[in-house]
C-alpha positions in Angstrom: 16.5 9.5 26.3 14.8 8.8 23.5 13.2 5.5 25.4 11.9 7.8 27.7 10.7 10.4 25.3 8.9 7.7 23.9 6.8 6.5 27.0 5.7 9.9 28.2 4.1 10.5 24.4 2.6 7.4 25.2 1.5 7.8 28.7 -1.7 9.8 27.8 -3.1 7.6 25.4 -2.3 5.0 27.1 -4.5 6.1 30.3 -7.5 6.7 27.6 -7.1 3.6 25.6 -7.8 1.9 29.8 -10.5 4.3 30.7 -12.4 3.2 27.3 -11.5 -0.1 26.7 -9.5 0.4 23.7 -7.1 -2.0 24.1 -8.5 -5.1 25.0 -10.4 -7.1 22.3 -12.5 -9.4 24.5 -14.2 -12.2 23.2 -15.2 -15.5 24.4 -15.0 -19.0 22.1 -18.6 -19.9 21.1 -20.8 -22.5 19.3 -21.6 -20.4 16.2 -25.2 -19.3 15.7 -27.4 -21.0 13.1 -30.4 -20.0 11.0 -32.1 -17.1 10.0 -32.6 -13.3 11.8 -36.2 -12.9 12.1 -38.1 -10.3 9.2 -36.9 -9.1 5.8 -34.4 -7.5 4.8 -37.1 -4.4 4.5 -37.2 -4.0 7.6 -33.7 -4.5 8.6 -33.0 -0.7 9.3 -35.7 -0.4 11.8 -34.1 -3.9 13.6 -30.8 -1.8 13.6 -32.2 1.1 14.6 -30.3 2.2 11.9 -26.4 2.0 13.0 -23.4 0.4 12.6 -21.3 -1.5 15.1 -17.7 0.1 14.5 -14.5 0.4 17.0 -12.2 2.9 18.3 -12.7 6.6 16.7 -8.7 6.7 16.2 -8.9 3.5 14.0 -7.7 3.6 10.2 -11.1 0.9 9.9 -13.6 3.5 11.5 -12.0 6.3 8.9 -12.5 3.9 6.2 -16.4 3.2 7.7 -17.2 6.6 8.3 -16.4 7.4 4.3 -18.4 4.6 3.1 -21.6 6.1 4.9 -20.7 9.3 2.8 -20.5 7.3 -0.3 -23.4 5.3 -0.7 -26.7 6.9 -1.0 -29.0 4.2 0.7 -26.8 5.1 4.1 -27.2 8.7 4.1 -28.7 8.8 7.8 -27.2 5.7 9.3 -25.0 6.1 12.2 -21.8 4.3 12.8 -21.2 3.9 16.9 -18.2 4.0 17.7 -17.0 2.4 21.0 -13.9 -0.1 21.2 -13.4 -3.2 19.7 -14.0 -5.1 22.6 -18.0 -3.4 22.7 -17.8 -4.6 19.1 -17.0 -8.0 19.7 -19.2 -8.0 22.5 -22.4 -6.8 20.1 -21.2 -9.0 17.6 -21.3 -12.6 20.3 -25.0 -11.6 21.8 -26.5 -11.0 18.4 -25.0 -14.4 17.1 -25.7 -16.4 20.2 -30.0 -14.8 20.0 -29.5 -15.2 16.2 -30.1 -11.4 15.3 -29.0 -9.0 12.8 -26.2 -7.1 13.3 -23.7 -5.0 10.7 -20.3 -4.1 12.1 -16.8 -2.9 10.8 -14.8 -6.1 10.6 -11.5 -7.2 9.3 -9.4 -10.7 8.8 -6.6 -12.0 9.7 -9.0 -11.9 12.9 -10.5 -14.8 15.3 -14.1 -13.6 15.2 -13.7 -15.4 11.4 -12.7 -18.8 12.9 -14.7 -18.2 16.3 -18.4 -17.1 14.2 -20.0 -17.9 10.7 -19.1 -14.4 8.9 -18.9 -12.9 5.7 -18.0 -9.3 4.1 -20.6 -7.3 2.6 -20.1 -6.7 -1.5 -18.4 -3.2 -1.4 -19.1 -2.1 -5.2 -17.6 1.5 -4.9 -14.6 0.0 -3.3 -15.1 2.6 0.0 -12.6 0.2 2.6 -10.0 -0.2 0.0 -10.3 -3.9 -1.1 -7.2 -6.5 -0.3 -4.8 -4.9 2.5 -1.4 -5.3 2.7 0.8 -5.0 6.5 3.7 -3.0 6.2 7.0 -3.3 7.8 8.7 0.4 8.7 11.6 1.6 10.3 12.6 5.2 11.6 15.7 6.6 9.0 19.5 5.6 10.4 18.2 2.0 12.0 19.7 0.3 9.1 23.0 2.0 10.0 22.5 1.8 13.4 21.3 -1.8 14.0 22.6 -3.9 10.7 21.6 -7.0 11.9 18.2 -6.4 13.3 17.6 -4.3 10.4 17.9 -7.5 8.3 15.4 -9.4 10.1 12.6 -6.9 10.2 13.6 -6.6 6.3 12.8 -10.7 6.1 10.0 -10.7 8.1 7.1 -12.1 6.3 4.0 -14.7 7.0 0.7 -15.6 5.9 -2.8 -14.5 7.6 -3.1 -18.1 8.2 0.0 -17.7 10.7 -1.2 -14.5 12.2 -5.1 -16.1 13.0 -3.0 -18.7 14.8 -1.6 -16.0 17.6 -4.8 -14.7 17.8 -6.5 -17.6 18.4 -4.4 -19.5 20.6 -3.8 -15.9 22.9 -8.0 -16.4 23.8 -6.8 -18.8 26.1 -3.4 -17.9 27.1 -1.4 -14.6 26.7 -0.5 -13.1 23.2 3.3 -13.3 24.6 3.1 -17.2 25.2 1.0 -17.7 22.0 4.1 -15.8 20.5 6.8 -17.7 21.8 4.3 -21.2 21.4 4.5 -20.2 17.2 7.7 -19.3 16.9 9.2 -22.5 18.6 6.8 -24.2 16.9 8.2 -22.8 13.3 12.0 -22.3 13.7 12.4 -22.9 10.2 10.5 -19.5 8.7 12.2 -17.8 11.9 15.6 -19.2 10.7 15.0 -17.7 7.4 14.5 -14.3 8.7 17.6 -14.5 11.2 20.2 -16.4 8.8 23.6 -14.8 9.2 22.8 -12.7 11.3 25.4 -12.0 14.8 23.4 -12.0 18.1 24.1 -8.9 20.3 24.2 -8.4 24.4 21.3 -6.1 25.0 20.6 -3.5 22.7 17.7 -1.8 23.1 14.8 -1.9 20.3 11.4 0.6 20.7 8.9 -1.5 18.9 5.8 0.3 18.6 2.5 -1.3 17.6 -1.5 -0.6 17.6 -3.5 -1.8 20.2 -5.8 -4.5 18.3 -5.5 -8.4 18.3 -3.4 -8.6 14.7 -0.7 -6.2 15.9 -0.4 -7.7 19.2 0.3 -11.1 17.2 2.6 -9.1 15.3 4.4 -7.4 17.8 4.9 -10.3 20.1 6.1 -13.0 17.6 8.9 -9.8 16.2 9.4 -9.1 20.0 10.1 -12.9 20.7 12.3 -13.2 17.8 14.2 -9.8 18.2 14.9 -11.1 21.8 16.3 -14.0 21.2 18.8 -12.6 19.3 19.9 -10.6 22.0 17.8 -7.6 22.1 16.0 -6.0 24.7 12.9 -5.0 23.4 10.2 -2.2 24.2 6.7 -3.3 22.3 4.2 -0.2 22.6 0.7 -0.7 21.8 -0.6 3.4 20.7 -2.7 4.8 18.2 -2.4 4.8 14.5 -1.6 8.3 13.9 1.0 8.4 17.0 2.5 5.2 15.7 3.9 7.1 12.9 4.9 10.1 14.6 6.7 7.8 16.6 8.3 6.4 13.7 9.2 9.8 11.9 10.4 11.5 14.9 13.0 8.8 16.1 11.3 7.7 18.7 10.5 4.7 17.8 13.1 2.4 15.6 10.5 -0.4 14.1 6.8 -1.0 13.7 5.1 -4.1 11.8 1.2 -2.9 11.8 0.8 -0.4 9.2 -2.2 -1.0 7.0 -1.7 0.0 3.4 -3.2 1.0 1.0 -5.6 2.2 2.3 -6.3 1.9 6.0 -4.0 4.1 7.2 -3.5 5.9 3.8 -3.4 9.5 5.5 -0.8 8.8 8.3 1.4 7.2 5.9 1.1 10.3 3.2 2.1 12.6 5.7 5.1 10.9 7.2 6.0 8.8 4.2 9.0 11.1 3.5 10.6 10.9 7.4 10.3 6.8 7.5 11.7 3.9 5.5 8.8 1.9 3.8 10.0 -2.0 4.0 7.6 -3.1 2.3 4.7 -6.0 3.4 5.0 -8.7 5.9 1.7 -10.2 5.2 -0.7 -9.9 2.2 -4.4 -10.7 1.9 -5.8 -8.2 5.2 -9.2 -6.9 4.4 -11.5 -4.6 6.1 -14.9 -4.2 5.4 -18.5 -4.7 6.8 -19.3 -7.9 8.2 -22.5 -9.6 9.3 -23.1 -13.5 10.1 -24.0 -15.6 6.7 -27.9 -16.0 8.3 -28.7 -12.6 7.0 -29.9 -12.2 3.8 -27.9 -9.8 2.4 -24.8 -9.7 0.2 -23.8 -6.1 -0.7 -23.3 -2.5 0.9 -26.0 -1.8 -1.7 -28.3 -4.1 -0.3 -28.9 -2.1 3.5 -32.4 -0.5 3.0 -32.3 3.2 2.9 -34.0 5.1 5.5 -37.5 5.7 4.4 
């Protein structure tokens, strides 16, 4: 019951996340642009047309985005589009590939920082929430209910270096085979995470994730693991703030994509009392704005005002 429960919360969100493109992070592997965007950074607003490339409205990074236009002075007027993250990446290839200028909402572990010359934008009233941290939770009586698997979602921990690797490899192939590719290929950290721990014959896990390319990294190597100890598993790709409802209600049993501190900040206040906080499985996420090295600029400070 509560399997089912679980997919017809979903099944909305799940049609609009198709009808908009939401869940599919697109992106081609490209020869990195080189030199300098044509004019000064003057005139860099008009070039813009004064906006910002961001993602999905339901994202803890467009939240974050939207508060930093609020908080520095020399944006009051800019716009931040929102589309999906896929439009983003799209925006983000053409303007490298014609060497333009382009500002979007970015954040690593991601490919686009292996794929394209990048860098953040100096965020001096700290407005996305510096260094990020992934958090492991679990829905209260999982621990009692599933000892074993509770113990390797407890362990679970890698570097962003690991997570870039998914991400990368699942441009080519699926994230599901890039999964199962790094966890054969690192059966020692796995074997960490899994000592002494029984296998079981098919009990069923609700895995519920965010649809963006860290989580489906995330999700799939977890899913991979959890399976071969015996597990069937149910990952879920939905929205932040339906993620932890998920969570909080029962629904769900385990998620490994909350952003903390600050990304998803406001889901987590409000359900942090009806989950179990596991702490993080990777350190060193950062969100931000992000434009390629060519353009002059360093800082948030450093986009003209409009005139």
């Amino acid at each position: 019951m509560r399997k089912l429960k679980l997919l017809k919360t979903m099944l909305g969100l799940s049609v609009a996340l198709l009808l908009t493109g939401c869940g599919s992070e697109a992106g081609s592997k490209n020869v990195q642009g080189s030199g300098n965007a044509e004019g000064d950074p003057a005139n860099l607003g008009e070039q813009l047309n004064y906006t910002i490339t961001g993602i999905e409205p339901g994202a803890g990074t467009t939240e974050l985005a939207r508060n930093t236009l609020e908080e520095y002075e020399n944006l009051k007027g800019w716009e931040l589009i929102e589309s999906s993250t896929a439009g983003m990446l799209s925006s983000l290839d053409k303007a490298i590939n014609n060497e333009e200028p382009i500002i979007i909402t970015g954040w690593t572990p991601h490919w686009m920082f292996v794929n394209y010359d990048l860098k953040y934008l100096e965020d001096p009233k700290g407005t996305f929430g510096g260094i990020e941290n992934i958090n492991t939770i679990v829905r209260k009586g999982f621990e009692e209910d599933m000892p074993d698997a509770y113990k390797i979602v407890d362990r679970f921990y890698w570097e962003p270096k690991d997570m870039e690797e998914v991400m990368f490899a699942a441009q080519d192939i699926s994230f599901e085979e890039a999964a199962k590719n790094w966890v054969e290929k690192n059966q020692d950290k796995v074997a960490e995470w899994t000592e002494g721990t029984e296998k079981v014959d098919g009990k069923e896990i609700e895995l519920v994730s965010t649809p963006w390319d860290t989580e489906r990294a995330s999700g799939n190597v977890m899913k991979t693991i959890l399976e071969q100890q015996g597990y069937k598993v149910t990952l879920t790709p939905v929205d932040p703030v339906i993620m932890f409802q998920a969570i909080a209600s029962g629904e769900g049993d385990v998620s490994v994509a909350p952003w903390l501190p600050a990304t998803h900040a406001s889901f987590y206040e409000q359900y942090k009392d009806d989950i179990i906080d596991l702490g993080e499985n990777l350190i060193g996420a950062k969100i931000g704005m992000v434009v390629p090295k060519y353009m002059d600029i360093d800082s948030i400070e450093d986009i003209p005002p409009i005139e």
